[in-house]
Each structure stands twice: as structure tokens, then as C-alpha cells.
N, CA and C atoms as a LAMMPS dump frame, in Angstrom:
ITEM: TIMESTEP
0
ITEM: NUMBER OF ATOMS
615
ITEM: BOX BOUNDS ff ff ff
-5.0000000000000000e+02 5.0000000000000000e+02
-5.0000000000000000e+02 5.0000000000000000e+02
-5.0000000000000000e+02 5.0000000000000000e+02
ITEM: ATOMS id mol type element x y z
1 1 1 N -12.308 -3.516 -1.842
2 1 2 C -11.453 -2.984 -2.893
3 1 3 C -11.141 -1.515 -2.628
4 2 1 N -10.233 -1.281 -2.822
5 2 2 C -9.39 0.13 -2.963
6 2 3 C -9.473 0.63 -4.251
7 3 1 N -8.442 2.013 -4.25
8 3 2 C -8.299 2.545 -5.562
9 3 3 C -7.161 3.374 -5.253
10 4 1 N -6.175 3.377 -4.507
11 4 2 C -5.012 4.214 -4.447
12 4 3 C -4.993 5.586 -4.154
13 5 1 N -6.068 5.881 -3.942
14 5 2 C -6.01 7.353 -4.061
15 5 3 C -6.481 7.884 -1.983
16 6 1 N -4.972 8.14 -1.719
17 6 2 C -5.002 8.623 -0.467
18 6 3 C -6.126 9.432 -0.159
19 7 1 N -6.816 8.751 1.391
20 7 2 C -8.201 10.077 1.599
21 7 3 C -7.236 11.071 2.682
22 8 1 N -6.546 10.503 3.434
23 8 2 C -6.372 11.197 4.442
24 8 3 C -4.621 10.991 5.767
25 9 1 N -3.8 11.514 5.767
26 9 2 C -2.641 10.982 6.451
27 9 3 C -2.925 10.887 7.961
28 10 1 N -3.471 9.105 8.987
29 10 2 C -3.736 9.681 9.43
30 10 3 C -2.693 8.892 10.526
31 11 1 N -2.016 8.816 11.754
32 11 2 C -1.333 8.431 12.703
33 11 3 C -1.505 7.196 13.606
34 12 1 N -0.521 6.015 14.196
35 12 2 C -0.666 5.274 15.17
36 12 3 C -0.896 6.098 16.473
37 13 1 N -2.147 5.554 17.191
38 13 2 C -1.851 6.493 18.371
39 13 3 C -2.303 4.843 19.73
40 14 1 N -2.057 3.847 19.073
41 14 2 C -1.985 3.021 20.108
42 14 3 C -1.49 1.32 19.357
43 15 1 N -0.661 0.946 20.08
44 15 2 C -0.247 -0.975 19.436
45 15 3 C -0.615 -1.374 21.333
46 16 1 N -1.182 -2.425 20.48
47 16 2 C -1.752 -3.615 22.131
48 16 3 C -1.477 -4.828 21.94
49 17 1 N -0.607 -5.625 22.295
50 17 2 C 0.279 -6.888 22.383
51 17 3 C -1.05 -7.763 22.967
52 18 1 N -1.512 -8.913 21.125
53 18 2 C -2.395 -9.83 22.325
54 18 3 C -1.737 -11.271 22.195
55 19 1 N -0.44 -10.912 21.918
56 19 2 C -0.025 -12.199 21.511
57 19 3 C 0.082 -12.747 20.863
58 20 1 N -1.137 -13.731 19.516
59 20 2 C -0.813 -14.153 18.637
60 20 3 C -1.656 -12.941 17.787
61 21 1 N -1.462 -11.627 18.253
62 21 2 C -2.36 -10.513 17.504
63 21 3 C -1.65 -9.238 17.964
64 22 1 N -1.735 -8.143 17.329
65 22 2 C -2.063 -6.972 17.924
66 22 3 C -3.251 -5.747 17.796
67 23 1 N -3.864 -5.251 18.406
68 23 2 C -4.565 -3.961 17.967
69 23 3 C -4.073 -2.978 17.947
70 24 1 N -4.086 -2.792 16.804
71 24 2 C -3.912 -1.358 16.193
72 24 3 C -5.28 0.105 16.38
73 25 1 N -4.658 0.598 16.92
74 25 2 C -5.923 2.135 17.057
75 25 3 C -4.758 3.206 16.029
76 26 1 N -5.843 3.589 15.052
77 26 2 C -5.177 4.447 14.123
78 26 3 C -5.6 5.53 14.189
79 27 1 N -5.507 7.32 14.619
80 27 2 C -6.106 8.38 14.555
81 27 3 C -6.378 8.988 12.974
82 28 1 N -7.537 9.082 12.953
83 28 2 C -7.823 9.687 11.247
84 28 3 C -9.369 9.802 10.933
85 29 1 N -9.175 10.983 11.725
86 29 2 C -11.198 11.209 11.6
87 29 3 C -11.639 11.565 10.203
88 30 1 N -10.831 11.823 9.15
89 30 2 C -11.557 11.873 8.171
90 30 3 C -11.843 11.183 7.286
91 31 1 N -11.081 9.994 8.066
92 31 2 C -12.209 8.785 7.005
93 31 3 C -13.029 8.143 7.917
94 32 1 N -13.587 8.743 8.893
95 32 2 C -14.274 8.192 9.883
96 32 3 C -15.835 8.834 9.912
97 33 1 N -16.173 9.734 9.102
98 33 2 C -17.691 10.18 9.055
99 33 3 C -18.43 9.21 8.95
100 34 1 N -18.575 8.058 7.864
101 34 2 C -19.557 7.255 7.893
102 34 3 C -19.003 5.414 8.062
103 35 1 N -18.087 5.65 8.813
104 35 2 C -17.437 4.476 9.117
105 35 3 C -18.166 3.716 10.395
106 36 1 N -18.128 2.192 9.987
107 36 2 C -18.886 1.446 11.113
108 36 3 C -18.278 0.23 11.32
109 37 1 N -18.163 -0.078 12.584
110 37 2 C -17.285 -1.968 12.653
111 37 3 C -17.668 -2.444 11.637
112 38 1 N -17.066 -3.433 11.427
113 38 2 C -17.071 -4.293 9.92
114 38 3 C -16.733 -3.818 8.502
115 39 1 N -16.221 -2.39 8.301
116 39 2 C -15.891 -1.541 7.321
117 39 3 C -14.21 -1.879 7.047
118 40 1 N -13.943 -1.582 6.029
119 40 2 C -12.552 -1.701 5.571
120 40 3 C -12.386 -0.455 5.123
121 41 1 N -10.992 -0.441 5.997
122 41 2 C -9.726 0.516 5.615
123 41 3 C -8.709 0.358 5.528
124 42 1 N -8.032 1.162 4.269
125 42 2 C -6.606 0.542 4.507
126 42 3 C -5.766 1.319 4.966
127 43 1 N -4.392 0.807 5.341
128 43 2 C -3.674 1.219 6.342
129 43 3 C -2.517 1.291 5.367
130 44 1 N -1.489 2.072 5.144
131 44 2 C -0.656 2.131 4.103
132 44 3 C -0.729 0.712 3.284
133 45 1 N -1.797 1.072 2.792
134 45 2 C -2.238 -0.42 1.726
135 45 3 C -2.393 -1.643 2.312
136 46 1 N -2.686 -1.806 3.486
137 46 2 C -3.369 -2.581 3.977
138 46 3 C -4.519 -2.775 4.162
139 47 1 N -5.813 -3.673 3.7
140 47 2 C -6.918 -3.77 4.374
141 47 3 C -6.866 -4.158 5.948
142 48 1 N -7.698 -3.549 6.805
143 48 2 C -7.736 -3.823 8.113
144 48 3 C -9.06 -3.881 8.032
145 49 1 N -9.927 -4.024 9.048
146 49 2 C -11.308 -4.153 9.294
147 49 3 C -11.828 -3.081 10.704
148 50 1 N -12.128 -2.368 10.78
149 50 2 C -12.788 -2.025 11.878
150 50 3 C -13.3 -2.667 12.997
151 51 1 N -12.841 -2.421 14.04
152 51 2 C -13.219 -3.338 14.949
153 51 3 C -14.249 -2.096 16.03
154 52 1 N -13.519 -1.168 15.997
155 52 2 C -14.299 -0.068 16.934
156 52 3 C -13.573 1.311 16.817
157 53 1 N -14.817 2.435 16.903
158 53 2 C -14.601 3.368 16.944
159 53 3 C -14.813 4.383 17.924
160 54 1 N -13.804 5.342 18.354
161 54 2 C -13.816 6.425 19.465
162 54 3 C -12.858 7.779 19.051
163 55 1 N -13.469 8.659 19.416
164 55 2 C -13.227 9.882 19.776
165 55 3 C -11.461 10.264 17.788
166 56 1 N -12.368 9.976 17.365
167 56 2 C -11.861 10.301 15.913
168 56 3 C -10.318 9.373 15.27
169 57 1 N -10.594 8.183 15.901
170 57 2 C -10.244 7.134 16.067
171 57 3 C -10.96 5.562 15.64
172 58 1 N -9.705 4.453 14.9
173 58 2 C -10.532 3.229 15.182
174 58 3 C -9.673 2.013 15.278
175 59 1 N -10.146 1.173 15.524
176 59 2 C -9.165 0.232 15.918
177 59 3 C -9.239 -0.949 15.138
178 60 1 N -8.553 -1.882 15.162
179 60 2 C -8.096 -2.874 13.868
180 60 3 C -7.168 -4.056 14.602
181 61 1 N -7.826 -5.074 14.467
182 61 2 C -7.19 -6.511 14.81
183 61 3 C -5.82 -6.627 13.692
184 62 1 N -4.993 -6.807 14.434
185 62 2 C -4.069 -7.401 12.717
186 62 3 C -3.239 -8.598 13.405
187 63 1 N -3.32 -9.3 12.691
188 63 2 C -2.991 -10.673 12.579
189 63 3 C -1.427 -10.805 12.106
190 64 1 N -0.509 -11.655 13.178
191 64 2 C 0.422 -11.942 13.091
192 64 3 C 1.723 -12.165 11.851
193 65 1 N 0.294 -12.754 10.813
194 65 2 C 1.231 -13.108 9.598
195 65 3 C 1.077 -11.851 8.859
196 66 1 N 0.406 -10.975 8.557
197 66 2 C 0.231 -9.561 8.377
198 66 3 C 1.32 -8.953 9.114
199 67 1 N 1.625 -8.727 9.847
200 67 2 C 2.536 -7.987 10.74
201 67 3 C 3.784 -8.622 10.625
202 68 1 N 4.128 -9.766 9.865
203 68 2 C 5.117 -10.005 9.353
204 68 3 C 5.451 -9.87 8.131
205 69 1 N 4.581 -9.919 6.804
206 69 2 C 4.559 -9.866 6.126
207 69 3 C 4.139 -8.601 4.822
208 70 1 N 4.106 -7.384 5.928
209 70 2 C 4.028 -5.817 6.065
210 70 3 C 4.716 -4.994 6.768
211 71 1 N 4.565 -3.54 6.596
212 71 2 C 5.379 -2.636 7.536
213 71 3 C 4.836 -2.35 8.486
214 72 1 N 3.638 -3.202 8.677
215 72 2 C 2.919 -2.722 9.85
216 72 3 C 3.371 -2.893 11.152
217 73 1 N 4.067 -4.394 11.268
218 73 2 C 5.098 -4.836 12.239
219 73 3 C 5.947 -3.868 12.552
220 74 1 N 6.157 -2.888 12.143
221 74 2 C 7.535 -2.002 12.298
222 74 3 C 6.801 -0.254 12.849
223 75 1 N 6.109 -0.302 12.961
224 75 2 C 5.241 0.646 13.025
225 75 3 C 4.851 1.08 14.449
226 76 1 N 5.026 2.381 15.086
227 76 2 C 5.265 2.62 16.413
228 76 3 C 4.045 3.389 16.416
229 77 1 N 4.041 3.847 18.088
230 77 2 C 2.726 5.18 18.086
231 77 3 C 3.36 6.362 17.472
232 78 1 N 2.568 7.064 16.765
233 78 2 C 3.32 8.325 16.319
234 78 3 C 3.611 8.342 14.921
235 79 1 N 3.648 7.09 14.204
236 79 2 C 4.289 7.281 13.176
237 79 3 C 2.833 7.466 12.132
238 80 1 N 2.884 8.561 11.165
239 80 2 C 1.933 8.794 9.85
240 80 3 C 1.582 7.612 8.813
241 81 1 N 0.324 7.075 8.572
242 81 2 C 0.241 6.413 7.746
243 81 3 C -0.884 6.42 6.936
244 82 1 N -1.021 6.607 5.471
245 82 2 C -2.09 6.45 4.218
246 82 3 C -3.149 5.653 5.335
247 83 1 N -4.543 6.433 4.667
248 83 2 C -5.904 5.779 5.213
249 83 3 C -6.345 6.233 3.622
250 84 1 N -6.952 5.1 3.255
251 84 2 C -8.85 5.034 2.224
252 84 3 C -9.521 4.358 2.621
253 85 1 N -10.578 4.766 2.693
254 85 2 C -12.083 3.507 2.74
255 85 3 C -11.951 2.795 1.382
256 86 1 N -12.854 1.721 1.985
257 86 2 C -12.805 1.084 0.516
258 86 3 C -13.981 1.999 -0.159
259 87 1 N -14.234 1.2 -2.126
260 87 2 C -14.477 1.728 -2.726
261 87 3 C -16.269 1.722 -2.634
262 88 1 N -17.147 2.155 -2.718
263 88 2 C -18.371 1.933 -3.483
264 88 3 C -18.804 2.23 -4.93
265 89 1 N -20.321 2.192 -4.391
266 89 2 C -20.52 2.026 -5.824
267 89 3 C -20.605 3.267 -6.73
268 90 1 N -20.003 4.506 -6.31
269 90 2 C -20.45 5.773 -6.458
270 90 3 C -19.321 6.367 -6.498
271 91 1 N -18.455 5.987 -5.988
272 91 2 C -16.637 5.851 -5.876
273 91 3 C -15.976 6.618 -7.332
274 92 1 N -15.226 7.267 -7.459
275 92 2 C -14.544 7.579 -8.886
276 92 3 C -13.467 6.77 -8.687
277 93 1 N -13.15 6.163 -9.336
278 93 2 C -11.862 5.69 -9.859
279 93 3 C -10.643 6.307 -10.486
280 94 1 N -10.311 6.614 -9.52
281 94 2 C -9.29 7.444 -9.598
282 94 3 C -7.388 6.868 -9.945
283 95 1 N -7.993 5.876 -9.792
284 95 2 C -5.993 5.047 -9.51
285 95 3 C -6.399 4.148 -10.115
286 96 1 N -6.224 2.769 -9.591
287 96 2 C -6.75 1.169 -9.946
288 96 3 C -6.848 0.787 -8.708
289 97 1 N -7.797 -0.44 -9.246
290 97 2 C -8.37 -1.127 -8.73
291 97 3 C -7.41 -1.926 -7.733
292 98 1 N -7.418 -2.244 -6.375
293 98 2 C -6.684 -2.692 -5.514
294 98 3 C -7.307 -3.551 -4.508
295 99 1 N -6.985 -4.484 -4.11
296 99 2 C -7.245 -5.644 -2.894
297 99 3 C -7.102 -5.066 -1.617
298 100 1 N -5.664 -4.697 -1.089
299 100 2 C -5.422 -4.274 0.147
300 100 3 C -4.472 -5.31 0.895
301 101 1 N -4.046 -6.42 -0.216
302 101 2 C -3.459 -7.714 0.285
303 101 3 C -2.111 -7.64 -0.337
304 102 1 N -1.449 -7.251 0.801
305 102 2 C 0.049 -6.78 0.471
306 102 3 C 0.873 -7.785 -0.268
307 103 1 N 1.501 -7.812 -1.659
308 103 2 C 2.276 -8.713 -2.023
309 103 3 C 3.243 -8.992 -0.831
310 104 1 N 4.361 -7.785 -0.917
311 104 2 C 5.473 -7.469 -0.468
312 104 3 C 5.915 -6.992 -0.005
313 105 1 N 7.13 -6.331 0.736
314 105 2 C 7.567 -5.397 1.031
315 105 3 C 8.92 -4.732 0.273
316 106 1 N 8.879 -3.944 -0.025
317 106 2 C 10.821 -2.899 -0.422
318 106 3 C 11.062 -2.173 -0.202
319 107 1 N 11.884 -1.615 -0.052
320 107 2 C 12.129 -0.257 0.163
321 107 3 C 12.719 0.572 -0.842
322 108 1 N 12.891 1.994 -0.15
323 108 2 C 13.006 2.976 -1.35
324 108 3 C 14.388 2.955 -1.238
325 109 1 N 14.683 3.099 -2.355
326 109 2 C 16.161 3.203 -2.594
327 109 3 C 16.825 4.409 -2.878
328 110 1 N 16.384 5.439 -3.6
329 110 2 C 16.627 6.497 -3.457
330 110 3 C 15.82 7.522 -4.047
331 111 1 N 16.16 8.524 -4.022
332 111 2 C 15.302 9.942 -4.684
333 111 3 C 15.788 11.174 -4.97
334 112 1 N 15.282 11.172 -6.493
335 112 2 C 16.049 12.33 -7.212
336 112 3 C 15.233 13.539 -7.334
337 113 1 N 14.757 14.606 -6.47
338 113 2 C 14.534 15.706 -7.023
339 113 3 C 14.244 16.662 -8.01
340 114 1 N 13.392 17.064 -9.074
341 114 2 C 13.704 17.808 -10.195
342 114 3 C 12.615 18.968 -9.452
343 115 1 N 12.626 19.802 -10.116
344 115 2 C 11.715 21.328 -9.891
345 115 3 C 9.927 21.158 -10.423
346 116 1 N 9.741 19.94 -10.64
347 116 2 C 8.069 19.87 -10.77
348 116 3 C 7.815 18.411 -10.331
349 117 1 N 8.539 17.444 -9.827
350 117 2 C 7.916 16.113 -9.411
351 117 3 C 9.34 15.592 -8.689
352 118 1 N 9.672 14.293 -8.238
353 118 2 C 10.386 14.027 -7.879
354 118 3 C 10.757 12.309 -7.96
355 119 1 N 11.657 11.692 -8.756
356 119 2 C 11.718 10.648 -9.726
357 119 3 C 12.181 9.904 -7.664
358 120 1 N 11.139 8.633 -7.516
359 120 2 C 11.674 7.669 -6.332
360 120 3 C 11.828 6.253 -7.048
361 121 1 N 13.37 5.824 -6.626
362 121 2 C 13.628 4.233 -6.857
363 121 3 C 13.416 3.082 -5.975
364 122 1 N 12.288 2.011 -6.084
365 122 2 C 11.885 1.263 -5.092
366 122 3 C 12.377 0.399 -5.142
367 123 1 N 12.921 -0.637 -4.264
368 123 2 C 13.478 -1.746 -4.565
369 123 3 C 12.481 -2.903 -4.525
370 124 1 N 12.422 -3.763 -5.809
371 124 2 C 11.206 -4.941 -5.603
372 124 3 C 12.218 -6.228 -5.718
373 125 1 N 11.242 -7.202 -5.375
374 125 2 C 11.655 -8.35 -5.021
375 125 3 C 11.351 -9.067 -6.187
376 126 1 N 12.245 -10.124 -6.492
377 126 2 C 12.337 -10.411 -7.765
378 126 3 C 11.375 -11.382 -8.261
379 127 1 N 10.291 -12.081 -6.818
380 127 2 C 9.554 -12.371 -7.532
381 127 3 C 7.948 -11.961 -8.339
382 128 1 N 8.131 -10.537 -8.029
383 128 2 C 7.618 -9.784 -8.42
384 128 3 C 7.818 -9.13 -9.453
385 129 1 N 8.853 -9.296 -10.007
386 129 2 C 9.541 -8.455 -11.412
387 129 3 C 8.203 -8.958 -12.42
388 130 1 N 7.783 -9.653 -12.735
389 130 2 C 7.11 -9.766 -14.134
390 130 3 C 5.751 -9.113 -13.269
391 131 1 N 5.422 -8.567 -13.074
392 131 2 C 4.475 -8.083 -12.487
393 131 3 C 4.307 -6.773 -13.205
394 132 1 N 5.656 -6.21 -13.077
395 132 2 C 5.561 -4.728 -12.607
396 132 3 C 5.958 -4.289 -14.658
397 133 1 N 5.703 -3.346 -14.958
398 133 2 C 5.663 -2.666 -16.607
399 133 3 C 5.683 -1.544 -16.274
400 134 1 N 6.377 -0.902 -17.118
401 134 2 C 6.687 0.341 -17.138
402 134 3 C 5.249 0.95 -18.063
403 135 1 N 4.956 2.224 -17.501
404 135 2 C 3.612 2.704 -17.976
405 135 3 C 2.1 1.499 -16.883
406 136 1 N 2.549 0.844 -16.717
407 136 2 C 2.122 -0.076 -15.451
408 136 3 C 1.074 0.672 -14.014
409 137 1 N 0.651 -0.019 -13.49
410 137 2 C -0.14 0.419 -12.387
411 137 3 C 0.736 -0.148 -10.682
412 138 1 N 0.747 0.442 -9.94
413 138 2 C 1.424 -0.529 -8.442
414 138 3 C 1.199 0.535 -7.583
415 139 1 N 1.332 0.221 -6.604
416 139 2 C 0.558 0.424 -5.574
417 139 3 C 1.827 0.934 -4.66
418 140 1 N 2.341 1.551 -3.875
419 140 2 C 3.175 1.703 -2.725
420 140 3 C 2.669 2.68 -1.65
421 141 1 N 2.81 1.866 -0.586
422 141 2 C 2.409 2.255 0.605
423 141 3 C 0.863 2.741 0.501
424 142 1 N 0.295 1.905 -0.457
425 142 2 C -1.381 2.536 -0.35
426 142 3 C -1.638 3.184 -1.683
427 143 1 N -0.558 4.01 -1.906
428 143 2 C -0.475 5.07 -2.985
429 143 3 C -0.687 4.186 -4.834
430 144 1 N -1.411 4.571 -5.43
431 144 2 C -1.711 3.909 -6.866
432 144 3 C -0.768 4.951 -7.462
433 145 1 N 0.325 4.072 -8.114
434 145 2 C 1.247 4.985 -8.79
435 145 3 C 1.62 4.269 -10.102
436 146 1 N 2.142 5.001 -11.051
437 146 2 C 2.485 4.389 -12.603
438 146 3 C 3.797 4.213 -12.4
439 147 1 N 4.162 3.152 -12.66
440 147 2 C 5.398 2.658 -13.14
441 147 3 C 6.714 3.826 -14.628
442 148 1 N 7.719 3.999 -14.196
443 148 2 C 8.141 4.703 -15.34
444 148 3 C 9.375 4.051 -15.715
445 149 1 N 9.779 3.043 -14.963
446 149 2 C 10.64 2.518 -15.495
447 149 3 C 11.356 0.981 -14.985
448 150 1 N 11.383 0.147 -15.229
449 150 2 C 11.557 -1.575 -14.428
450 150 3 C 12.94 -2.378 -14.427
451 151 1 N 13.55 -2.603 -13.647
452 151 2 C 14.959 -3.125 -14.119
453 151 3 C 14.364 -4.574 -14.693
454 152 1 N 15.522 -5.1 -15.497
455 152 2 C 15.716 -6.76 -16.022
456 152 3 C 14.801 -7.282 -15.347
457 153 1 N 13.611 -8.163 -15.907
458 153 2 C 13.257 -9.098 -14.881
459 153 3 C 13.626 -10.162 -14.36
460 154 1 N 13.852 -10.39 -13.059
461 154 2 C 13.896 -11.748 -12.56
462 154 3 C 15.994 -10.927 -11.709
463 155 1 N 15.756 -9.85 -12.069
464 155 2 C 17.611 -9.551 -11.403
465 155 3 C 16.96 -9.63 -10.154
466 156 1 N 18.447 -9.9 -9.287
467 156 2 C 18.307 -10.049 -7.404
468 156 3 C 18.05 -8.566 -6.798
469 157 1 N 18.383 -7.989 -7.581
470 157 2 C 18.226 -6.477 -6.86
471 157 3 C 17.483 -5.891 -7.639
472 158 1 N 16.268 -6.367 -8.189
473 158 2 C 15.113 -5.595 -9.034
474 158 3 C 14.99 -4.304 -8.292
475 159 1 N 14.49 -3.295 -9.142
476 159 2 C 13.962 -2.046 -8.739
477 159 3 C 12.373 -1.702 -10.047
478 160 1 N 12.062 -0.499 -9.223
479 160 2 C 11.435 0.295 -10.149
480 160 3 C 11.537 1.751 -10.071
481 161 1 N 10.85 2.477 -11.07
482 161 2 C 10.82 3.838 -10.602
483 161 3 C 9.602 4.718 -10.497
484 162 1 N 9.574 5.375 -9.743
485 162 2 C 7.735 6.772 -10.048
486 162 3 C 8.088 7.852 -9.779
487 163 1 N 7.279 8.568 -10.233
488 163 2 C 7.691 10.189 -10.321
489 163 3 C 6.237 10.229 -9.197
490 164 1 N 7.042 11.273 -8.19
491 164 2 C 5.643 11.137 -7.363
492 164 3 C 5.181 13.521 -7.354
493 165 1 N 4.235 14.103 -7.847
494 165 2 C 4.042 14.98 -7.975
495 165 3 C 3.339 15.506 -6.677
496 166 1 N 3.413 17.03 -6.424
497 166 2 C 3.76 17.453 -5.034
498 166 3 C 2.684 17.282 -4.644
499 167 1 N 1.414 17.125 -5.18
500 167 2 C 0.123 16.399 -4.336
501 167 3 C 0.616 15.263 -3.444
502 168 1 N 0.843 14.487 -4.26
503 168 2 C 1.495 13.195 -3.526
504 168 3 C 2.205 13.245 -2.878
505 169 1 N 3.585 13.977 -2.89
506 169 2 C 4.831 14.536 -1.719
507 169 3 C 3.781 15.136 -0.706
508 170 1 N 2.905 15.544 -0.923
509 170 2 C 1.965 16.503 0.564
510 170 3 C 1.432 15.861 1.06
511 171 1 N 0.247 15.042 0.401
512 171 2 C -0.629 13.95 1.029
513 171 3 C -0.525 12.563 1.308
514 172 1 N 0.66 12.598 1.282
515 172 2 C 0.742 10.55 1.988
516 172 3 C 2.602 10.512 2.528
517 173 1 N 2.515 9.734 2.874
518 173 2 C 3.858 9.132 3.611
519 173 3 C 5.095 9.268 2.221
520 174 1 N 4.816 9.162 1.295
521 174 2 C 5.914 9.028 0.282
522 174 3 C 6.716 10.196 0.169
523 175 1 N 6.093 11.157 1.026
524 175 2 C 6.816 12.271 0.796
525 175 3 C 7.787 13.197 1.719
526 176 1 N 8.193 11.671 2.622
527 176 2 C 9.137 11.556 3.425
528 176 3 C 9.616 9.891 3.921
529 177 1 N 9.545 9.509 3.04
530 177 2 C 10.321 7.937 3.303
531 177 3 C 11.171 8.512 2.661
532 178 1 N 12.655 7.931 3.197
533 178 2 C 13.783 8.031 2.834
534 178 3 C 14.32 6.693 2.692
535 179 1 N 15.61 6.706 1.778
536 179 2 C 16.301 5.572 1.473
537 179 3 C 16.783 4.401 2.337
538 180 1 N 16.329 3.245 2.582
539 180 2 C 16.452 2.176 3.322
540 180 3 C 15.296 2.266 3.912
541 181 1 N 14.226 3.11 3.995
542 181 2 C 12.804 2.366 4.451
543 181 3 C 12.055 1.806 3.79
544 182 1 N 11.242 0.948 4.633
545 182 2 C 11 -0.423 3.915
546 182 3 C 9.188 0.27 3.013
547 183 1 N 8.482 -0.469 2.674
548 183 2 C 7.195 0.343 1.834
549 183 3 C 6.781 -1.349 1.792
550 184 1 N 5.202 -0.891 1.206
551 184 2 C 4.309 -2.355 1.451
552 184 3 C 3.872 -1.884 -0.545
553 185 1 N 4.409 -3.083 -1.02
554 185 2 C 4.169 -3.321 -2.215
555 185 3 C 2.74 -4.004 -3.077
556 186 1 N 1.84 -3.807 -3.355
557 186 2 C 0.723 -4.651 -4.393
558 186 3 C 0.709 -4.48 -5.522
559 187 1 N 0.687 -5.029 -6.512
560 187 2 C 1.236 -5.215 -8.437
561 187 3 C -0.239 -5.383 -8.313
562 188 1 N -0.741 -5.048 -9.573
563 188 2 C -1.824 -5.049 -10.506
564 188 3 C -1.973 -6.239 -10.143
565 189 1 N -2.895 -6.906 -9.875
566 189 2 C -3.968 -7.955 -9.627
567 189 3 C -4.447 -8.633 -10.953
568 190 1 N -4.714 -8.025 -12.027
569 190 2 C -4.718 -8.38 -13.318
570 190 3 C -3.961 -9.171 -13.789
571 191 1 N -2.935 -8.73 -13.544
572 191 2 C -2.358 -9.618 -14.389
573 191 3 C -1.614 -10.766 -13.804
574 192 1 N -2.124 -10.869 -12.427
575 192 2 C -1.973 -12.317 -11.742
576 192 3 C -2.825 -13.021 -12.425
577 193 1 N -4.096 -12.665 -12.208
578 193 2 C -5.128 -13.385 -13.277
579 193 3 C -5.075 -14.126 -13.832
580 194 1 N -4.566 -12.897 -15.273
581 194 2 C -3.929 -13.621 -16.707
582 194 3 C -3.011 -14.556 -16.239
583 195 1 N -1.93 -14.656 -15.516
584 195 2 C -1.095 -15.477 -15.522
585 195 3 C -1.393 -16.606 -15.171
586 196 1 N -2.569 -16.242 -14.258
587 196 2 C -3.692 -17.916 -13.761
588 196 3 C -3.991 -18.573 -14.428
589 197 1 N -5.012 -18.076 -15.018
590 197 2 C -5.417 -18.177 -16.546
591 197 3 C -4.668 -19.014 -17.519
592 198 1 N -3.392 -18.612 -17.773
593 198 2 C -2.974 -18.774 -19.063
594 198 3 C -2.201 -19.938 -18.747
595 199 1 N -2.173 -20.391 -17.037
596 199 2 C -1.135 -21.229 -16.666
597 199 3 C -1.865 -22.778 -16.877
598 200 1 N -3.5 -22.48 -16.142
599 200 2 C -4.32 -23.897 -16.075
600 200 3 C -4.836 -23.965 -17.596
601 201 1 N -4.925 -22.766 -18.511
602 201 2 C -4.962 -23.263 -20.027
603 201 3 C -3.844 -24.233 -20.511
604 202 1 N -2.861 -24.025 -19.999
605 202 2 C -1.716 -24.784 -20.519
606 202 3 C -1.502 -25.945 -20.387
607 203 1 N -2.264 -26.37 -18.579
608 203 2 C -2.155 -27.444 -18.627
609 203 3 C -3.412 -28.491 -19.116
610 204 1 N -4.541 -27.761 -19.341
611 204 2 C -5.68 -28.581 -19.889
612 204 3 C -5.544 -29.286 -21.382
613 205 1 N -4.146 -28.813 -22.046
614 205 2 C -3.805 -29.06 -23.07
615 205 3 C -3.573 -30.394 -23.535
């Protein structure tokens, strides 16, 4: 489990073609002090797993349908990306609570500027619209962010909106994605739940 709250921006500095895989080596020693194979990190909101570590560096199996079904596929040497460890038990909770299991993908659609934060429009996929609430919790690119505003649910060109404040413009990728790049989406987990929940209540009826 995650919690949204960026530790560290840290870089691809290697992709290795294994075919029905690739390894990923990600540079980012500072979430690497007490990191050991078998540890989870996520990768702009991805859980990955540790596979091995070197010289302030670690590396990460990722699996085909992941790499399709993320921005990770798109992702070169060089390019910056959100790192957290997962959470323990000692952990503040700082954001929400998060998996690391990418719904989706959208991209940003645009971004408006004001003089203390800066309002970004994401584009979501519509089957994600009942997910997402304004005053809401979601996740982009790693980042645990509040919802401020949701188009119609269920429209073809759903969006949302967040005000992202200059901590956030400094410390993670959001504060240079520009319009038409794509972002790795996760909705509150909760309220998949409930919807579980409330779906096999219905039918026990």
C-alpha cells in the first residue's frame, strides 16, 4: 500500500527488452536507504517490486500487460518519474490509502495558472466517472490529489480537475506534464468496495 505522497523524483536510467517482459532500472537513491529485493515501490503509481539493487539504483521486472496498460510502456531512459516506498506501520498518512494497481490511463488536458496553485484538467475515461467526486481522493501519476471538480458521469470525454500547489509543481512530474500527455490514473479503492458490496447484496435478494 501507498499513500500518495511523493518521496522522491527519481529517473529511468535503463529499459532491457526480455520479451514477454522488460527491466526497468530506475535511479532514486532516496528511497533506497533501507530498501531490499522483494520491497515495493512505486513508479509514477505503479507498484513494482525490487528485483536488485546498485550503485543508488534498482531494478524492477514489469510485466507486459502493465506496460500496456500504464505509462510505463512509453517511458524512455532519461525521463523523471514519482518514487514512494510503500507504507508501514509507522508511516503518516498523509494522502490515501493506495494499491499501486493502475486503473487507467489519461491525460492532461490542460492547465490554468493562478498566482498561488495551478488549476490541471485530466481527462478520465468514462468508465471511471462514478468513481471520481469532487472533494474526492485520486491518485495521478503516483500523486494523492483531491478532486475539485467532475464532468457528467458516464460523458465520452469525462474529465476532472486539481489544483496542484507549488510543493507539488516542485516535487513530482505534474509539474511539467503538459497537455496531451498521457498520466496513470487510480480512484479511491473504497468505493470499488462499496460498489462490490452493494452489488452481491443485491443479488442475494
Amino acid at each position: 500500500m501507498f499513500t500518495g505522497i511523493v518521496e522522491a523524483l527519481g529517473s529511468v536510467a535503463g529499459i532491457e527488452d526480455r520479451g514477454d517482459a522488460v527491466r526497468l532500472t530506475v535511479h532514486g537513491p532516496e528511497v533506497l536507504d533501507d530498501a531490499r529485493p522483494g520491497d515495493s515501490i512505486a513508479v509514477d503509481g505503479c507498484c513494482l517490486t525490487v528485483a536488485d539493487l546498485h550503485d543508488g539504483s534498482f531494478t524492477a521486472d514489469v510485466m507486459r500487460q502493465t506496460l500496456r496498460l500504464t505509462t510505463l510502456g512509453g517511458r524512455a531512459v532519461g525521463d523523471r518519474v514519482n518514487l514512494e516506498r510503500a507504507v508501514t506501520a509507522s508511516t503518516r498518512l498523509g494522502g490515501h490509502l493506495m494499491s499501486g494497481h493502475v486503473d487507467a490511463t489519461g491525460s492532461v488536458l490542460a492547465r490554468e495558472p493562478s498566482a498561488h496553485w495551478e488549476l490541471v484538467r485530466v481527462g478520465l475515461p468514462a468508465a471511471l466517472s462514478r468513481y471520481v467526486v469532487p472533494q474526492g481522493s485520486v491518485a495521478v501519476d503516483g500523486v494523492s490529489l483531491t478532486v475539485v471538480e467532475v464532468s457528467d458521469m458516464g460523458a465520452d470525454d469525462g474529465w476532472f480537475t486539481v489544483s496542484l500547489i507549488p510543493e507539488t509543481l516542485r516535487r513530482t512530474t505534474l509539474g511539467t506534464r503538459s497537455p496531451g500527455e498521457p498520466v496513470n490514473l487510480e480512484v479511491d479503492v473504497i468505493g470499488k468496495y462499496v460498489e462490490r458490496q452493494l452489488g452481491t447484496r443485491g443479488r442475494e435478494r
